[in-house]
Each structure stands twice: as C-alpha cells, then as structure tokens.
PAFI-135616 format. One record per residue (C-alpha): x, y, z; residue number from 1; residue in one letter. Coordinates in pm, 1 decimal, m for minus. Example, Ala and Ser with C-alpha at 12.3 -4.5 7.8 and 13.67 -1.06 7.14 Angstrom:
BEGIN
xx,yy,zz,num,residuo
1230.0,m450.0,780.0,1,A
1367.0,m106.0,714.0,2,S
! end
This chain:
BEGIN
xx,yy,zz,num,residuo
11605.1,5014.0,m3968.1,1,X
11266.2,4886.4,m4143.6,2,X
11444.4,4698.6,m4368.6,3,X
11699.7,4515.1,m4122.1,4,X
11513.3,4256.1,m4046.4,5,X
11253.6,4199.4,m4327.4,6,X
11486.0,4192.0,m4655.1,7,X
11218.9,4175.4,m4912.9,8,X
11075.4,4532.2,m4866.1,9,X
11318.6,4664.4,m5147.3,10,X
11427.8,4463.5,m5392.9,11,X
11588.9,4531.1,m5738.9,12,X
11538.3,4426.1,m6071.1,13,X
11708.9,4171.0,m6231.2,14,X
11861.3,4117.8,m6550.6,15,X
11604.9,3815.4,m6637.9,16,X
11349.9,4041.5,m6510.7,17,X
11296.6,3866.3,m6138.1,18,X
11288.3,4054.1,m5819.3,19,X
11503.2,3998.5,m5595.7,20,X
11695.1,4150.7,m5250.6,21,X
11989.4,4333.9,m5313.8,22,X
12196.7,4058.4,m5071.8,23,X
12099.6,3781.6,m5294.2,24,X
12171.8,3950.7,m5651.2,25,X
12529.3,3912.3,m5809.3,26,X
12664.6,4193.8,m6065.7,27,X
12909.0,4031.1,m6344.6,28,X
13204.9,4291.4,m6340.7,29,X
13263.4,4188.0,m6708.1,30,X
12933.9,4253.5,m6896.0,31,X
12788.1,4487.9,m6599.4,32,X
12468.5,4320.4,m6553.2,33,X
12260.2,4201.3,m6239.0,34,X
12232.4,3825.1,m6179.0,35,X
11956.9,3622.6,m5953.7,36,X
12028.7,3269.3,m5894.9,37,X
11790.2,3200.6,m6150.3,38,X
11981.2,3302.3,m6404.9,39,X
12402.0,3207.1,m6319.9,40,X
12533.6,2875.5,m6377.7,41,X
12576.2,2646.9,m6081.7,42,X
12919.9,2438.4,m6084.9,43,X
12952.1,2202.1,m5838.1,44,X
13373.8,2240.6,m5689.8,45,X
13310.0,1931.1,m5415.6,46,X
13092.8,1728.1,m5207.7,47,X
13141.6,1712.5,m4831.6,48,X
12957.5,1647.0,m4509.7,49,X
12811.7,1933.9,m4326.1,50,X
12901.8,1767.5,m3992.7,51,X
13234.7,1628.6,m4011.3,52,X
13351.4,1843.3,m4286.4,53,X
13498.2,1575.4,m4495.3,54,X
13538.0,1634.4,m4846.9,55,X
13549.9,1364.5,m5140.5,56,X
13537.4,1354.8,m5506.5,57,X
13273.5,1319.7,m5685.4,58,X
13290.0,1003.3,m5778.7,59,X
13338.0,865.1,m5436.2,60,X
13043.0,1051.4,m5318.3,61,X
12835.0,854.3,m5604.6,62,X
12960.8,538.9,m5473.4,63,X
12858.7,670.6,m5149.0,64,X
12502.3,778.8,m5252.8,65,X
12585.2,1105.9,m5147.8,66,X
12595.4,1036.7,m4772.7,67,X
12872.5,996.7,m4537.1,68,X
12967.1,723.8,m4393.2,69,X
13078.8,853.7,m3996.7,70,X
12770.0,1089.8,m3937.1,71,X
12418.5,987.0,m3868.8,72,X
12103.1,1172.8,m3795.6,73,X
11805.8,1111.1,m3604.6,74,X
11536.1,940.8,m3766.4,75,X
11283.8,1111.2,m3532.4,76,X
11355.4,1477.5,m3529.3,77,X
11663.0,1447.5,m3820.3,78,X
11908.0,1608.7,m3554.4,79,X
12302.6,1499.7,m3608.8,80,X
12331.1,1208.8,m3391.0,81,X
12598.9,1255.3,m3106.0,82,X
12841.1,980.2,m2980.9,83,X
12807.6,886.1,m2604.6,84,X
13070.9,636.6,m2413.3,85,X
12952.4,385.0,m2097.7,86,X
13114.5,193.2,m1952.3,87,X
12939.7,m203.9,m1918.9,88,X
13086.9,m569.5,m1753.2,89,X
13223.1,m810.0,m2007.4,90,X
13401.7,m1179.3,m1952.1,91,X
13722.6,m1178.0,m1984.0,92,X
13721.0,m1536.2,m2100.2,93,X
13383.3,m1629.1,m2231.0,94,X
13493.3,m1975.5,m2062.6,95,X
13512.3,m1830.3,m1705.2,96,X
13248.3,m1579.4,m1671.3,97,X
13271.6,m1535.9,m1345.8,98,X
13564.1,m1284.2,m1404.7,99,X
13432.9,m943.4,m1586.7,100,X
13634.8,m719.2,m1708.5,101,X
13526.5,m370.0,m1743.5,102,X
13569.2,m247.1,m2101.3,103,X
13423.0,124.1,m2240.3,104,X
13130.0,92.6,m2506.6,105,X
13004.1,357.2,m2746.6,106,X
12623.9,453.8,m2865.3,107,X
12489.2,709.8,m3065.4,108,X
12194.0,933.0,m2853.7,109,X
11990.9,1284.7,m3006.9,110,X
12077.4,1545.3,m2776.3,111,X
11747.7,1745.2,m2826.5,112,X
11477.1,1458.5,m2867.6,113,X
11709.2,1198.1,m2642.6,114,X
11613.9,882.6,m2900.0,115,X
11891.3,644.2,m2871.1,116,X
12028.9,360.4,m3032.5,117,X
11927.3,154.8,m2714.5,118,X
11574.7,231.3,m2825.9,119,X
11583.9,29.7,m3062.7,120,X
11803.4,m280.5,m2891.3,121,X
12076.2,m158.2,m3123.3,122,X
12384.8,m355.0,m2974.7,123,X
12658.0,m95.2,m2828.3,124,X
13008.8,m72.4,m3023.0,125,X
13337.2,m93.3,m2905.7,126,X
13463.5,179.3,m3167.6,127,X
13343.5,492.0,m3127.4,128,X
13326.4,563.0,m3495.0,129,X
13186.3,285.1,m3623.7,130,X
13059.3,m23.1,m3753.0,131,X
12749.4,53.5,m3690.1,132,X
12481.3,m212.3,m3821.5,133,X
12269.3,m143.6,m4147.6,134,X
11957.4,m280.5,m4252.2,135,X
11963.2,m435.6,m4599.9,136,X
11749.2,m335.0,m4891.1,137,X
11555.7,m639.1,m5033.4,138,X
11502.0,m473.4,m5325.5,139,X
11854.6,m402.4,m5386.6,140,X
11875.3,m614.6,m5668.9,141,X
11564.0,m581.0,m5834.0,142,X
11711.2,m225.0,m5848.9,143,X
12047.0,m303.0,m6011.1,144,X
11873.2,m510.5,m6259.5,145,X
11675.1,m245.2,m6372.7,146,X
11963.7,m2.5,m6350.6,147,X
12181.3,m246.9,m6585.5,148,X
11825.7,m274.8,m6818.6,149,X
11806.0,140.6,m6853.3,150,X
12222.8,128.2,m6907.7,151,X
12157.7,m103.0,m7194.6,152,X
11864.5,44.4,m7331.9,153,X
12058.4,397.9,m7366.3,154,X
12311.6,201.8,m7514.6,155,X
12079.8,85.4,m7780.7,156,X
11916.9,431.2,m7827.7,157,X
12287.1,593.9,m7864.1,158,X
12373.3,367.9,m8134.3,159,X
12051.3,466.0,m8359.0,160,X
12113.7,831.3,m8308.8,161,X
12483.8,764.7,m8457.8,162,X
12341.6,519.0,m8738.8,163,X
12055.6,813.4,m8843.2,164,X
12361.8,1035.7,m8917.5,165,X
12463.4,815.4,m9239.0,166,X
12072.8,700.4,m9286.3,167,X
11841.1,891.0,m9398.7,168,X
11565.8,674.2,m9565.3,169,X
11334.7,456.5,m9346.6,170,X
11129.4,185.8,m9460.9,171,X
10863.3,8.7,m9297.0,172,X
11085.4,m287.9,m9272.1,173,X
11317.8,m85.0,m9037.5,174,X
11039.2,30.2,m8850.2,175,X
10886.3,m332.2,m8821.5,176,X
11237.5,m444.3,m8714.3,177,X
11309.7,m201.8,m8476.6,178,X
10926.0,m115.4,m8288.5,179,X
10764.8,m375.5,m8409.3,180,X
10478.9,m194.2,m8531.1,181,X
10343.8,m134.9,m8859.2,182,X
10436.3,237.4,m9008.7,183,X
10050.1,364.5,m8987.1,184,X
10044.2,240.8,m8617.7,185,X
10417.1,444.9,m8600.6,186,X
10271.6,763.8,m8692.6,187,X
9963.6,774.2,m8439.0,188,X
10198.6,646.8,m8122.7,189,X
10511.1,768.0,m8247.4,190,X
10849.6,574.5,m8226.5,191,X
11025.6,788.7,m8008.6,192,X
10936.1,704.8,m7694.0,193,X
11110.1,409.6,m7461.5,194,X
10741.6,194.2,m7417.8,195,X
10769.2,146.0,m7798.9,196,X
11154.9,m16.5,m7786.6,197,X
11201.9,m393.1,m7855.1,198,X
11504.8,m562.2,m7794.4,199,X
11620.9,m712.2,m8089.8,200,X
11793.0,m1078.9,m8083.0,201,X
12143.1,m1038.6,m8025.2,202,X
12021.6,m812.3,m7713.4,203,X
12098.2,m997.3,m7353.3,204,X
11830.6,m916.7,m7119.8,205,X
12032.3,m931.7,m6731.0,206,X
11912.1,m1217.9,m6529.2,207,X
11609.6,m1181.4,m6320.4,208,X
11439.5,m906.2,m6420.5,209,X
11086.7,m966.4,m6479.4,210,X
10831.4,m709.4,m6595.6,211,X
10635.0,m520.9,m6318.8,212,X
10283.6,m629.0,m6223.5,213,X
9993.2,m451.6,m6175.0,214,X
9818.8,m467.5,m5796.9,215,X
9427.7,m509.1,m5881.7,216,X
9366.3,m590.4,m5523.9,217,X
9463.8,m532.8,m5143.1,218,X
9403.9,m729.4,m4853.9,219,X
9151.3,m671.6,m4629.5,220,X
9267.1,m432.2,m4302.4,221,X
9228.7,m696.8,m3969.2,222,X
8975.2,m608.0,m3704.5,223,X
9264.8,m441.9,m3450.4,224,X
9262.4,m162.1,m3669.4,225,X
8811.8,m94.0,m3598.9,226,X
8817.6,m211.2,m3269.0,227,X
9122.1,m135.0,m3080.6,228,X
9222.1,225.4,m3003.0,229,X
9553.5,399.4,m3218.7,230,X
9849.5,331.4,m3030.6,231,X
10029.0,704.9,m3243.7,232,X
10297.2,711.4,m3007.9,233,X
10440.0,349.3,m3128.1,234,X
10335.6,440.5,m3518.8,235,X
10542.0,636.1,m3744.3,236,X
10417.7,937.5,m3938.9,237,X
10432.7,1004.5,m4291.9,238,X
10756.0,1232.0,m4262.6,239,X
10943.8,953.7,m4121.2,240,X
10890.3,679.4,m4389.8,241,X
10955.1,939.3,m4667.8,242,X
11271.1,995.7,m4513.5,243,X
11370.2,604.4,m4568.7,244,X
11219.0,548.9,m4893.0,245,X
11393.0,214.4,m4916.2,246,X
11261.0,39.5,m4621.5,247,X
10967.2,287.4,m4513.7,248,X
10908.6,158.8,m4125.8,249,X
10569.9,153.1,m3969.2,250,X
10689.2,104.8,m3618.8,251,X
10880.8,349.3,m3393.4,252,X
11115.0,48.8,m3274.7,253,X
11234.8,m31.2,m3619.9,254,X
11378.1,328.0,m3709.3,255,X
11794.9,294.6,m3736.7,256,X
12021.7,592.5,m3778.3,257,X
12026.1,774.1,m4103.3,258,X
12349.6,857.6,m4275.4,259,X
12388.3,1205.8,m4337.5,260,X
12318.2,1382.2,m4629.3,261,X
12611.3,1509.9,m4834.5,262,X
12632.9,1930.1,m4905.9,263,X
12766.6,2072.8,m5221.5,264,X
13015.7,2345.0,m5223.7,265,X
12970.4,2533.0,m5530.2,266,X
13050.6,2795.0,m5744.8,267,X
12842.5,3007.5,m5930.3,268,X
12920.1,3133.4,m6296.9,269,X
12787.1,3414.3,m6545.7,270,X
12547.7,3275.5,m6779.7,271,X
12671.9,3559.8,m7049.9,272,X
13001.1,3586.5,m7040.0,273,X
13083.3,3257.1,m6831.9,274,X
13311.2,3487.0,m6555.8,275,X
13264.9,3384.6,m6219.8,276,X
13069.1,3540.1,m5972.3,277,X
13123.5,3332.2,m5673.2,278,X
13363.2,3079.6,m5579.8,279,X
13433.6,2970.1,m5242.5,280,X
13738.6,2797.3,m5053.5,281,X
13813.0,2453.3,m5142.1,282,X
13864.6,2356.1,m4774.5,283,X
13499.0,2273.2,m4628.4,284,X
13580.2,2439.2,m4313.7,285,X
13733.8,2753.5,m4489.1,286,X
13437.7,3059.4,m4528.1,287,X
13673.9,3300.7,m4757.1,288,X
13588.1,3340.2,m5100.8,289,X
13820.6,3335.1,m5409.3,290,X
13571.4,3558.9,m5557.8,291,X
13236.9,3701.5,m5439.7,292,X
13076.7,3929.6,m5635.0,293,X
12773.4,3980.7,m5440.1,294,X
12599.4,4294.0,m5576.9,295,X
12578.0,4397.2,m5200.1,296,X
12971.5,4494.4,m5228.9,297,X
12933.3,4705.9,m5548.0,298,X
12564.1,4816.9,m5556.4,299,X
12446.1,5137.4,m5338.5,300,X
12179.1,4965.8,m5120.7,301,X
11832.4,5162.0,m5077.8,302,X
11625.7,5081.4,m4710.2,303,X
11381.6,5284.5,m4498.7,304,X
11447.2,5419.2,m4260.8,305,X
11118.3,5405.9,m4036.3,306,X
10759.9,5309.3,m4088.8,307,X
10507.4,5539.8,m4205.5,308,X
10103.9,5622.6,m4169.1,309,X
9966.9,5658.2,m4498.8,310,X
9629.2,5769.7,m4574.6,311,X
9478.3,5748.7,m4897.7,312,X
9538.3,6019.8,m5148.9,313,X
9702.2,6271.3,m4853.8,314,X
10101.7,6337.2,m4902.7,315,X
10302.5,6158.0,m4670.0,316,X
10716.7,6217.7,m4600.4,317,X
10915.3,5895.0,m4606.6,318,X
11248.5,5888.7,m4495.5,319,X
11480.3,5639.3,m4698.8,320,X
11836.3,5550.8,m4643.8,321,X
12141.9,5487.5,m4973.1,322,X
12472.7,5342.8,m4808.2,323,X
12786.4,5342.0,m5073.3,324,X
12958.9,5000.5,m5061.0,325,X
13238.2,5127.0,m5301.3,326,X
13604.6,5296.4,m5167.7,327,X
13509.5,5621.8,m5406.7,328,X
13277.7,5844.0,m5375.1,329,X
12993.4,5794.9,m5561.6,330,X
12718.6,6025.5,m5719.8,331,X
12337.3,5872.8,m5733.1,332,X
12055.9,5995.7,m5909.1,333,X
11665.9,5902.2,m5911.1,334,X
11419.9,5917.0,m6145.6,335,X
11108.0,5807.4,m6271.4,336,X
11051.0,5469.0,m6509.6,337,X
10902.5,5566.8,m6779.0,338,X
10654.7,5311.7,m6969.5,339,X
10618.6,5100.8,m6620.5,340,X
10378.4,4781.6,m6692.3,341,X
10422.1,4603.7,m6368.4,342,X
10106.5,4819.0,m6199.0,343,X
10162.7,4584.3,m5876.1,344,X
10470.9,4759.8,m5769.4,345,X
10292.8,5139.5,m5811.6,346,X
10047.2,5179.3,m5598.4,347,X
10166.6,5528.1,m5500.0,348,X
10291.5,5872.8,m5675.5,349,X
10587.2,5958.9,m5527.9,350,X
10805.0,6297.3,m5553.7,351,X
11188.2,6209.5,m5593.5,352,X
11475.1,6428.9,m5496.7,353,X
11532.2,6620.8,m5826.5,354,X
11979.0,6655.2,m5703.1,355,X
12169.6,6422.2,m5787.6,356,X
12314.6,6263.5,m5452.9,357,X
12626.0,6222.6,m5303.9,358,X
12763.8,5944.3,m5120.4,359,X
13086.1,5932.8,m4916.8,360,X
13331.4,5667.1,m4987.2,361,X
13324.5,5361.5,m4753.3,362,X
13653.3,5367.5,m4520.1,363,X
13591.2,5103.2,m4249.6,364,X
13905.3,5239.6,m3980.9,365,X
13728.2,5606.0,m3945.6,366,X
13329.0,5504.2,m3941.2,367,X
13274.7,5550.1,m3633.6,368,X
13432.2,5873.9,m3562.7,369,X
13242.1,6065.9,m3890.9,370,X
13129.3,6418.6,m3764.0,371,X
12809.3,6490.6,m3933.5,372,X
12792.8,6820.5,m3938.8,373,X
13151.7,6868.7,m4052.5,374,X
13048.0,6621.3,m4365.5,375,X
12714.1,6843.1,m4430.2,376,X
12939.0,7109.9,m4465.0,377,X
13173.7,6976.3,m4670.2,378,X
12919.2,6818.3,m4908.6,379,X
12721.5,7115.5,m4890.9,380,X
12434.8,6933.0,m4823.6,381,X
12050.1,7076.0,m4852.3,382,X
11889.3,7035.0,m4491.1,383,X
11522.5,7011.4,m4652.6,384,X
11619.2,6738.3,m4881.3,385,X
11925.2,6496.5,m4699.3,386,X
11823.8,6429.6,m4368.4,387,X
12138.4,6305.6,m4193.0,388,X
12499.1,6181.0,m4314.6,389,X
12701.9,5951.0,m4137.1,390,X
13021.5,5776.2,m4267.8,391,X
12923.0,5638.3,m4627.0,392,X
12538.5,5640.0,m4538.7,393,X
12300.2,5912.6,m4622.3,394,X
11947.9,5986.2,m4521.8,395,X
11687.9,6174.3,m4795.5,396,X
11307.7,6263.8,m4803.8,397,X
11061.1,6127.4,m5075.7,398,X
10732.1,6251.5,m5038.7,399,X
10433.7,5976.1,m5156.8,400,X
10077.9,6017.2,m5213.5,401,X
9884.5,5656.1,m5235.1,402,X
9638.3,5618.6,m5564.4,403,X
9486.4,5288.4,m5365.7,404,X
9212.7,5289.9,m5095.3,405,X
9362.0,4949.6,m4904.7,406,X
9631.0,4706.9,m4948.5,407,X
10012.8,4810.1,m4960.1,408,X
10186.4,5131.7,m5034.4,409,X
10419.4,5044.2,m5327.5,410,X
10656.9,5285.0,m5466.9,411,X
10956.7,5220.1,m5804.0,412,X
11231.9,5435.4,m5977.3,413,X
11522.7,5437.3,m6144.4,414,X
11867.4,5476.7,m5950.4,415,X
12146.5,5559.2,m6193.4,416,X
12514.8,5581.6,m5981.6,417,X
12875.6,5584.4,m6072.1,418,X
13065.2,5235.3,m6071.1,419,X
13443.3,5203.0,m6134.0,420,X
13524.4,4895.9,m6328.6,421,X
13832.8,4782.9,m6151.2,422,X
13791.5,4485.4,m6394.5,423,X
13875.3,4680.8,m6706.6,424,X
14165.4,4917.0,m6574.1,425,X
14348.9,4611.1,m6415.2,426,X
14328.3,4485.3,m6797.4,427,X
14482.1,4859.4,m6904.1,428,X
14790.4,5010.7,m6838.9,429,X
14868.4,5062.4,m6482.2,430,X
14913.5,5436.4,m6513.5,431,X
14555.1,5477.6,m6595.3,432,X
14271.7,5519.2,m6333.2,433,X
13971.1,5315.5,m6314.2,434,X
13676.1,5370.0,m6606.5,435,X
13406.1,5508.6,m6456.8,436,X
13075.8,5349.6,m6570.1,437,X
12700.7,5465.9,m6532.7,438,X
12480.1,5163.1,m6418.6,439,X
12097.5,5164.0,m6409.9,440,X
11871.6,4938.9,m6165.7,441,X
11494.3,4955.0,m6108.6,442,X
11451.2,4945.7,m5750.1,443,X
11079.9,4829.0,m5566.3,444,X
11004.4,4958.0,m5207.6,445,X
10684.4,4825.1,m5017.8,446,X
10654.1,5106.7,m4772.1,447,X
10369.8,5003.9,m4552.0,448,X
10005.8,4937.7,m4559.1,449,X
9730.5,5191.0,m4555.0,450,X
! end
C-alpha cells in the first residue's frame, strides 16, 4: 500500500478545520463530530516513570520535580542508565587490613555509549538501587526565596481583585498608596502589571532576597583559549548543559546521572460535550483502554493503492482503497465539495464513482478465507468501476486529470457513509436497533508528483 508507510498522504478534515491522518483523529460518539488533538481536552489520570513503571500522585510527583527517584539516564547520549554488579576487596576490620573480604558493589554504565559512573570517579554503592550521590544546587535558595516572594505577591494581587468587588471608586490617593505613582503617570504605564507593585508596610519581605543586578561587564577570556588547540572531546556541547539547567557543566568529567523524566498518562476529553474520547488503564504497565474512540475504529479509511505517472492535463486511472472498520455493512458515497477555498489541496480534476459503494462488514475470524469472486457476485459489483473486494476492503477507480504543470497531484471530496450510533440505542429501549446516522468528512489525497 502507498499509504502504509507514509500516513500523511490522506488526511481528513477536522472539526476545527485542521488536517489531520485518519489514525490520529477521534470522533465524539455523542455530538458526532471529528476531533484533532488540537481541539479535545487533555486530563492528566497519573504520573509515572517510563522505565520502572512506577506510578505516584500528583502531588508526590511535584515534590519530586517530576522525576523519579530509582532511574537515571545518561547525561551523554540520554539513554536509561543500566545497573552493573563487581565484585572489589574490602577490610574486614579497617584496623587489620591485611584481611579483605570480598563484598559485591554496584555502578550504573550506558549500554549503547558505555559512559559509566567510574568516569567520573563516582564511588561504587553497595545497594544496587541506590543512594546514589547528588550534586547540590547553590542557587537553591536564592530560588525558594524568590518562589516565597511570587507566593506572596499573588497573595497581595488576590486580595485587590476581592476588595475591587465592593470598590468601585479610585482615587489618586489609592493609586499613590498602592503603585506609588501619581494617576497621570498610572494611565501612560498602567497599574496592572507586577514591575509597578510596591509592598506596602505591614508586607514581610523573606530574608535574603536581594534585587537582581545587571552584568555590564565580563572578564576577559585567558590566553589558553588563542593559543592552545580545542581539547572538544573533554568539553561539553550545548545539548548537554541545557539538559542540566541548574548546574550547566563545561567539562565531560563533571556530568552525574540524570534522574529520569516523569510521563503522563492521560485522558483525553470532548471539548463540546465533555464525553470522553480516550482513557487508558490506570496501571502504567496495562495498554487496554477504558475507552478509545479513535476515529480509525468507526471511520471508513481511504488509501491508494499504488503510485501513479501523471502528466499534465492527460487523464490518468488511480486506484484507491475504502476498508469498513464497523461490524455492519456500510454504504459510502463520494462527491464533489462544492465552494472549495483551500486551492492547495486541488491541484487536479478528478472523476468520482457516481454509485454509491458498498462495504462488507468487518468480521475478524473469516478474513482470511473471503472468496472474492463469490462477494462480487453477491454484491453485484461493476468490474469497470470496483476493482477487487476482499473481506471488508474494497478497491475502486477515480480517474484525475492535473490543472498544474509541476509540483504535487492533489485531489478532495466529500465521503458521506452510514454510522450506527451504538451510543444512542444503548440509551433506548433494548428492543430497538441501532440509529443509523449519515456522517460527512472532507477527505485530502496527495497522489504523487508530476
């Protein structure tokens, strides 16, 4: 297939008027629309560590600053670090040396650019899962101070919002008491923003913060760095320092083992009707789905079939495939968009099967044992216009003439198709069958180049 590989040769249109692959749109089963992830809530059901698979609260993982606190990764290449045991001679008594006593020690190595913790004269442990040393951040509490100064400041901001509600009238007194500014200085700076605040007298202001200064100057680089040559295999690049913000090493020999970065596991929520459209296992290591209402389950999906040579303004037969995800069989129609603006996706006139098609239902025991011509028959299927039937798949003819001289051969219509809304009947009575619904989708197919 043409499209197995490269996804973004058809895509569909979605309801916030994105394009997107058909594998990576949702359709709400309660207000019948097409969602992107552009355009659905995100909810975030727990954080846990893509290595371990250790989930923890929220809150914890705060506390944690969203790392855990068992996995590492490489500083060099950011592989997960793996544990490796040795053996090594220690004194029994540190009194009498001369009797060692053979214990098992633990250090973390990167199985795929083999840096080590012994690179770095990291001492071995005698646990293999932990206590591993960590470098200290000396601005740690020229942080929290500031933290506690923005806490306190919100605080102060919180409590004028809630006093506006019951006053109305300003003066320039309250402006001078509050900015301290005069009112005509108010209206050119404005008095909303935080640079403008004062703390007022009965404000504490937490112990050792002191406003930032500005660096006018730099000292001069020494001579080593004109006259001797680069040493880049001792240096660290740019990539490595951004990934340690805090302590930003210049040297190979001072990178340590990074804590892992925690993953979210998240649901995903209609932005319209707030149903959910995708919510996962709470177990990390768990890959069902409560729900999944990826559109690939509900949505006939469109792909070519094989690649084309098109010449400019000469007819050319293109083969395209419809597969019917649903248990029913379905009926499909195509037609043209009228009133199309987006001229970057119609680069081509194409001729569209004028039938409407039909699509087998999808019965995954009896596949692979479909006789094709027995379904042609049965369908009653016209040999000029369906090219093949297998199972739930079906292959048709479009014929496309390109209007362009270069560039890509780009092709849109409209697919109407049948879609029972399980949703509503299991709402109903259970005597009644499920509503059948006609859905539209715009669908955009790059066929090839000229």
């Amino acid at each position: 297939m043409a499209t197995y590989m490269s996804i973004d040769l058809v895509k569909y249109l979605c309801t916030c008027k994105k394009k997107f692959p058909i594998c990576r749109l949702y359709l709400c089963k309660h207000c019948l629309k097409l969602r992107c992830i552009d355009c659905v809530q995100h909810e975030v059901d727990t954080p846990y560590c893509p290595s371990c698979l250790e989930n923890m609260p929220s809150g914890e993982a705060k506390l944690k600053k969203n790392r855990c606190s068992n996995c590492f990764d490489c500083p060099v290449c950011s592989h997960t670090l793996m544990t490796r045991a040795t053996s090594s001679h220690v004194p029994a008594n540190p009194e009498d040396p001369s009797k060692p006593v053979t214990r098992k020690m633990y250090y973390m190595a990167c199985g795929f650019c083999r840096w080590s913790t012994r690179d770095i004269n990291l001492p071995d442990q005698s646990v293999a899962t932990g206590s591993w040393p960590e470098l200290e951040n000396p601005h740690s509490k020229r942080i929290s101070n500031l933290l506690e100064n923005y806490k306190m400041m919100a605080q102060i901001e919180k409590a004028d919002r809630e006093r506006k509600k019951y006053v109305k009238r300003r003066n320039h007194l309250y402006l001078q008491e509050k900015y301290g500014i005069s009112p005509s200085s108010a209206k050119r700076k404005g008095i909303g923003n935080f640079s403008s605040l004062s703390l007022k007298e009965g404000d504490k202001v937490p112990e050792g913060l002191e406003p930032s200064t500005t660096v006018d100057s730099f000292d001069p680089l020494p001579n080593d760095y004109f006259t001797q040559p680069a040493a880049l295999d001792k240096i660290t690049k740019l990539s490595h320092r951004l990934t340690v913000p805090e302590y930003q090493p210049e040297e190979m020999g001072k990178l340590h083992p990074i804590h892992k970065h925690l993953l979210m596991r998240k649901s995903l929520r209609c932005n319209e009707c707030e149903h959910n459209l995708s919510k996962a296992d709470f177990n990390p290591s768990s890959i069902k789905f409560k729900i999944q209402l990826t559109a690939l389950h509900w949505i006939p999906e469109v792909r070519i079939m094989t690649p084309s040579t098109f010449t400019y303004n000469k007819e050319t037969v293109v083969t395209l495939t419809i597969s019917n995800p649903s248990v029913f069989n379905t009926n499909v129609s195509l037609a043209q968009i009228e009133n199309e603006t987006d001229t970057d996706y119609c680069t081509a006139k194409v001729e569209l099967p004028k039938k409407e098609l039909v699509l087998a239902s999808r019965d995954e025991p009896s596949m692979h044992v479909y006789d094709e011509n027995t379904q042609a028959q049965e369908f009653k299927d016209d040999p000029k216009l369906i090219v093949f039937r297998k199972g739930n798949k079906i292959g048709f003819v479009v014929k496309v003439t390109p209007l362009v001289k270069e560039g890509d051969v780009k092709i849109n219509f409209l697919m109407k198709h049948e879609f029972r809304n399980t949703t509503v009947a299991a709402l109903q009575s259970e005597s009644k069958e499920p509503e059948i619904v006609w859905l539209e989708h715009k669908v955009y197919l790059t066929l090839g180049t000229i």
